[in-house]
C-alpha positions as CSV (number, residue, x, y, z in Angstrom):
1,X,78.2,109.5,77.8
2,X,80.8,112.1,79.2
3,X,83.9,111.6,81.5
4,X,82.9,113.7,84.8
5,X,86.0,115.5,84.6
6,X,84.9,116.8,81.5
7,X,81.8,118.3,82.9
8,X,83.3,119.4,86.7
9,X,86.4,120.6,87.5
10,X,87.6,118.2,90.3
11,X,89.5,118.5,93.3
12,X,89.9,117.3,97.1
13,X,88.9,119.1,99.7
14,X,90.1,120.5,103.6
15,X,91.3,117.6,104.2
16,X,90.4,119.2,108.0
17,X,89.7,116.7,111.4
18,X,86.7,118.1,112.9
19,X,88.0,117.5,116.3
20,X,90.7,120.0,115.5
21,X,87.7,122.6,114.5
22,X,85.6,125.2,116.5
23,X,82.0,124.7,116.9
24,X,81.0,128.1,115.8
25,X,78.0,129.7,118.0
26,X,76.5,131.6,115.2
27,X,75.8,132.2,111.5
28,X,79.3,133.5,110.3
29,X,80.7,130.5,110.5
30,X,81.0,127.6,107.9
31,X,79.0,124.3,107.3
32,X,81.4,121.3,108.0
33,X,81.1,117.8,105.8
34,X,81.9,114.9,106.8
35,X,81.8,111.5,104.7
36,X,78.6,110.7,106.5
37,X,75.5,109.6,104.0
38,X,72.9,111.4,105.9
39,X,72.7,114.8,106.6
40,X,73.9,116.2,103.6
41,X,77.4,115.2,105.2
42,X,77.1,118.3,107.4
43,X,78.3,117.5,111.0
44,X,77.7,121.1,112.6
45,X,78.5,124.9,112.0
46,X,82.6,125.6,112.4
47,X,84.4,129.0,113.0
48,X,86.5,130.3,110.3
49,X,89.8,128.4,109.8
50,X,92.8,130.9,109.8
51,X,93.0,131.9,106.0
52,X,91.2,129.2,104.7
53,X,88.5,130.4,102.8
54,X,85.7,128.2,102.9
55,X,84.6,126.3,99.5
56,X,81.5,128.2,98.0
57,X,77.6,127.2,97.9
58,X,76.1,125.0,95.1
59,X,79.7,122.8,94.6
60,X,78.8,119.1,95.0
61,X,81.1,117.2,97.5
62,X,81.6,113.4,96.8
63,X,83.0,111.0,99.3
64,X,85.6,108.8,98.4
65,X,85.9,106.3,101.6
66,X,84.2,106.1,104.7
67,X,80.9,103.1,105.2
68,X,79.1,105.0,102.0
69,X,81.3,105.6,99.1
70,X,80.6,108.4,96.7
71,X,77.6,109.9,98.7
72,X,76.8,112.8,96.7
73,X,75.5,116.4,97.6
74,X,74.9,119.5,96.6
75,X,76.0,122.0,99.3
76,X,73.7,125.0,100.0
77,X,76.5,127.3,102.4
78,X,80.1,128.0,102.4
79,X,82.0,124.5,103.7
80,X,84.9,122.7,104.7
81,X,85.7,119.1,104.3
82,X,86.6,115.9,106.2
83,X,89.4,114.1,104.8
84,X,88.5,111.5,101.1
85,X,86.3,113.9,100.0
86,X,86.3,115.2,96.7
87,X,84.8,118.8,95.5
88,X,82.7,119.2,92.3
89,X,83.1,122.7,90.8
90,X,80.7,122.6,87.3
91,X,82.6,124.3,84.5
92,X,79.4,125.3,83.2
93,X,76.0,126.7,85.2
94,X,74.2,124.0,86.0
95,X,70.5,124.7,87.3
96,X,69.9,122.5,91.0
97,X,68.0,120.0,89.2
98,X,71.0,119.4,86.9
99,X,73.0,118.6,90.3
100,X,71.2,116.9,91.8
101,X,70.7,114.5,88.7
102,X,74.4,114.4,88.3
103,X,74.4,113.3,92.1
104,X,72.2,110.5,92.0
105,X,74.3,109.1,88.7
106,X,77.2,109.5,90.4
107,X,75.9,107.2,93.6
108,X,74.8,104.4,90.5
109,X,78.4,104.1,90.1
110,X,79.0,103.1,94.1
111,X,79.1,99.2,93.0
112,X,82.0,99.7,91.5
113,X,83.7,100.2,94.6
114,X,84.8,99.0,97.9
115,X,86.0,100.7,100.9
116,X,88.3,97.9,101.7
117,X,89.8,97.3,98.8
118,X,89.3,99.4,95.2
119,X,88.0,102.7,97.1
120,X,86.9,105.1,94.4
121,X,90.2,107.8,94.2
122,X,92.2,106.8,91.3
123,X,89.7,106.2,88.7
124,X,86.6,108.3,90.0
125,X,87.3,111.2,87.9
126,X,86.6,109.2,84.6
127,X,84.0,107.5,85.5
128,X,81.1,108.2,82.9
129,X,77.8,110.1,83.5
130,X,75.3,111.3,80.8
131,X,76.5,114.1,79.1
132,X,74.3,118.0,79.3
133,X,72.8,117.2,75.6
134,X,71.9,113.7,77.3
135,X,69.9,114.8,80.6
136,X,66.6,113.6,80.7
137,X,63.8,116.3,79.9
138,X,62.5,115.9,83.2
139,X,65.5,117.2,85.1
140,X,65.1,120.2,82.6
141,X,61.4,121.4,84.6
142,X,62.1,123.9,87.0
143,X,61.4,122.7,90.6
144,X,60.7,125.0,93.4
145,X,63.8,123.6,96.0
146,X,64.3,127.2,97.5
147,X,62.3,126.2,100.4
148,X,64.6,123.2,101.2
149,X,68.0,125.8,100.1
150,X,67.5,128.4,102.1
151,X,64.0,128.9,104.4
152,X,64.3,126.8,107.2
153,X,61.2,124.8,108.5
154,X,61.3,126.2,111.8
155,X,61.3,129.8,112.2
156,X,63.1,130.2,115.4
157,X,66.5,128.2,116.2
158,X,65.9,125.5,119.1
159,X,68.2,126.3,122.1
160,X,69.0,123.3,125.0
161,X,70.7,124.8,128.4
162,X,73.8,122.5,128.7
163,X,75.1,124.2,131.8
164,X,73.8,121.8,133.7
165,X,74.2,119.2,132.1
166,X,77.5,116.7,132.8
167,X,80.2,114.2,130.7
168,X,79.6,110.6,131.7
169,X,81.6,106.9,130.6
170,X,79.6,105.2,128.6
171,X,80.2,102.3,131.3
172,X,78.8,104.7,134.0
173,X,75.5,104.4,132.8
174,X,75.6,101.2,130.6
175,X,76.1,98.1,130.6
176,X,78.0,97.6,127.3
177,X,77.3,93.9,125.9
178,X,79.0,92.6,122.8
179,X,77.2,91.3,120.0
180,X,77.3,87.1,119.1
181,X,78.4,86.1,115.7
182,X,75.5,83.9,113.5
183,X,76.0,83.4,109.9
184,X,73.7,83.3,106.9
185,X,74.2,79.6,106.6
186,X,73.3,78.7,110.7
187,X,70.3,81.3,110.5
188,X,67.1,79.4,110.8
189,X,63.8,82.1,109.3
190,X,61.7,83.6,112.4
191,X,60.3,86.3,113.9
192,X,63.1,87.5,116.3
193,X,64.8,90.4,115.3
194,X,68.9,89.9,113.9
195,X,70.9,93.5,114.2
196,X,73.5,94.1,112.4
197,X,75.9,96.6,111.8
198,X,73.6,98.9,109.1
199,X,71.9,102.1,109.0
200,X,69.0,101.2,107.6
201,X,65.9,99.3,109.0
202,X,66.7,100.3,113.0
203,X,69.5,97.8,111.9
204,X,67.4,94.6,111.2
205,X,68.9,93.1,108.8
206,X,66.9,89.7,108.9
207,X,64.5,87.8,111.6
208,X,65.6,84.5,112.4
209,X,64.5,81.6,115.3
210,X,67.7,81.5,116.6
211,X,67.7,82.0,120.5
212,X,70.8,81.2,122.0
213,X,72.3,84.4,122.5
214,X,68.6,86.6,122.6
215,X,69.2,90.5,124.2
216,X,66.7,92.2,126.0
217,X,64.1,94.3,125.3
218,X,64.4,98.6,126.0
219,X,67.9,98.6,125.0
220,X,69.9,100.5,122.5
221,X,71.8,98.9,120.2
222,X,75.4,100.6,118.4
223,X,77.3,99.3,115.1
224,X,81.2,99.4,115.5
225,X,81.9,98.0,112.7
226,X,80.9,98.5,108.9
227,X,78.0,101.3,109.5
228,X,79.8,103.0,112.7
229,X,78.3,104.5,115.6
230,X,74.5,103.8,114.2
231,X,72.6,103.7,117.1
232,X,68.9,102.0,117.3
233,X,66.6,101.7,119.8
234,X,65.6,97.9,119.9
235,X,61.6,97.7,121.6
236,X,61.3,94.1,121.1
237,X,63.8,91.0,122.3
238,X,66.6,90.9,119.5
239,X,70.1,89.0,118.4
240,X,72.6,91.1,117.5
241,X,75.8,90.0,115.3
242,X,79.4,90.6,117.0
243,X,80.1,94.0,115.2
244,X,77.5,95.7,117.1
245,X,77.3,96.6,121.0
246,X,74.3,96.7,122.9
247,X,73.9,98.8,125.6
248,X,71.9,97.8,128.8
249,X,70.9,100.9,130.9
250,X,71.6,101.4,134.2
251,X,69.1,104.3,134.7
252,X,65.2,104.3,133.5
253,X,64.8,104.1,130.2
254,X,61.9,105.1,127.6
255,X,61.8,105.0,123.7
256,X,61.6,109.2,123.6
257,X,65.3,108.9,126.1
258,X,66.2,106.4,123.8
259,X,65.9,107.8,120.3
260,X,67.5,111.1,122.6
261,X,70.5,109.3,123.1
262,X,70.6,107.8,120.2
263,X,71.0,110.9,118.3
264,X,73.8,112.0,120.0
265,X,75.6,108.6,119.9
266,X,75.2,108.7,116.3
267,X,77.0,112.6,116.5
268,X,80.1,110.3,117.6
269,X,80.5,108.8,114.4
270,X,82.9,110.7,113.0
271,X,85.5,110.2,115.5
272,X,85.9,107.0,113.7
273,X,86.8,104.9,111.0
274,X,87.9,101.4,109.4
275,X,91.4,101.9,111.3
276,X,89.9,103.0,114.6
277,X,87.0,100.7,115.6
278,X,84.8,101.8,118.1
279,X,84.4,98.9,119.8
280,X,83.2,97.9,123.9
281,X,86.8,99.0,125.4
282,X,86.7,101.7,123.4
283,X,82.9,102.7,124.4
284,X,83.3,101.6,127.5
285,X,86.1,104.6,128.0
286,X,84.1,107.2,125.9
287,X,82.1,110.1,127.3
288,X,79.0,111.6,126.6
289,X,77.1,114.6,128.2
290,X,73.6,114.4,129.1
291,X,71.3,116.3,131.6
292,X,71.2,115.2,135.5
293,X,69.4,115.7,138.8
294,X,70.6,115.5,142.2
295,X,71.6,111.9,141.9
296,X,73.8,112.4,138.6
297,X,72.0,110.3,137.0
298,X,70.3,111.2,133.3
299,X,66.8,112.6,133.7
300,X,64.3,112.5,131.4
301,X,62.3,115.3,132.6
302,X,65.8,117.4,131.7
303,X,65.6,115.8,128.1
């Protein structure tokens, strides 16, 4: 076993707020990460900042807080960074496979940490990972990842007309509910749905018979706390716990508007954190911009 500093040269990164960055319009920009877990961390395309050059492709960026400590990736374009993240540089060539490996080794380590208490910055550096001599032969076999690296599945770029489209309060066009406490020890086993606040599993974390505090059907359901801004569509009857919001629409909804809305909720996410909650007064007050007809009301045929 090796000491990861003694395989990459380790440092932080931008340290940048994305709401202080320009969306960039086209390909000369670079690839912003965020300490999301999904994605590849990548939030969206940013213009040049200043003289800041960005960090080079193939570097592995490594978060250090945020609701998934140490998510690991290996970046394919030129990036910035989010604040807590750290930057992998190998001080040898290591082949993608190689990376990749050291990536998922790195994540083994995640129980280690916790993003309350002993988050992963002082001691991360030494944590221990199998050394080059020590890879298994398997990550030695050459696998064909150009395809994912640099050819895109779809040949042409997807564009959406936003001109007509128009910034709403959440509380415009929801009905923002607050979630009801139950713990493990009052659950009684079920077959209703219990939501809590996870990105995994549309957010069911259990089913229980509990029915006291049951939300409807056809609503969308949004994490505040622990997995922020992980938005579901709930289809069935549900209880969700008091760290999650549930929005009831005030327009016509369908599962395709749904999951549509639910994507760009989730966009939101990195607007906040452990200090800053997003919770109903602060959804209530939020905007988001969707299409509209004459009535300024969201419009599925527009989405």
């Amino acid at each position: 076993m090796e000491k990861l500093k003694n395989i990459f040269d380790i440092q932080y990164g931008n340290q940048f707020d994305f709401s202080k960055m320009y969306v960039s319009e086209n390909d000369s920009g670079a690839n912003f990460i965020s300490r999301s877990s999904q994605n590849n961390g990548f939030v969206a395309k940013v213009e040049r900042y200043e003289d800041v050059e960005p960090f080079e492709a193939g570097l592995i960026t490594v978060t250090m807080g945020g609701s998934y400590l140490l998510a690991s990736f290996v970046q394919s374009a030129p990036f910035y960074t989010a604040q807590n993240i750290k930057v992998l540089r190998p001080k040898k060539n290591l082949t993608i496979e190689e990376k990749l490996f050291y990536c998922s080794a790195i994540e083994h380590n995640r129980f280690r940490y916790h993003s309350h208490s002993r988050e992963a910055n002082t001691t991360f550096d030494d944590i221990l990972v199998p050394s080059l001599d020590e890879l298994p032969k398997y990550v030695q076999k050459k696998q064909n990842y150009d395809m994912f690296l640099q050819k895109p599945f779809l040949d042409k770029k997807p564009k959406i007309n936003v001109n007509n489209w128009k910034w709403f309060r959440y509380d415009e066009i929801f009905d923002i509910k607050k979630g009801k406490r139950l713990t493990k020890a009052n659950m009684i086993d079920g077959n209703i749905n219990f939501i809590g606040a996870t990105k995994f599993n549309n957010g069911i974390t259990a089913q229980i018979a509990n029915d006291s505090h049951i939300h409807s059907a056809n609503t969308i359901t949004v994490s505040y706390n622990g997995s922020i801004a992980e938005a579901f569509y709930q289809k069935e009857p549900f209880w969700a716990t008091d760290d999650v919001n549930v929005l009831y629409p005030k327009f016509k909804l369908n599962p395709f508007i749904a999951i549509f809305l639910c994507t760009l909720i989730q966009m939101e996410k990195y607007r906040y954190n452990f200090g800053l909650k997003w919770d109903k007064e602060n959804m209530q007050q939020s905007k988001i911009k969707l299409p509209i007809v004459s009535e300024n009301l969201p419009y599925s045929k527009s989405i």
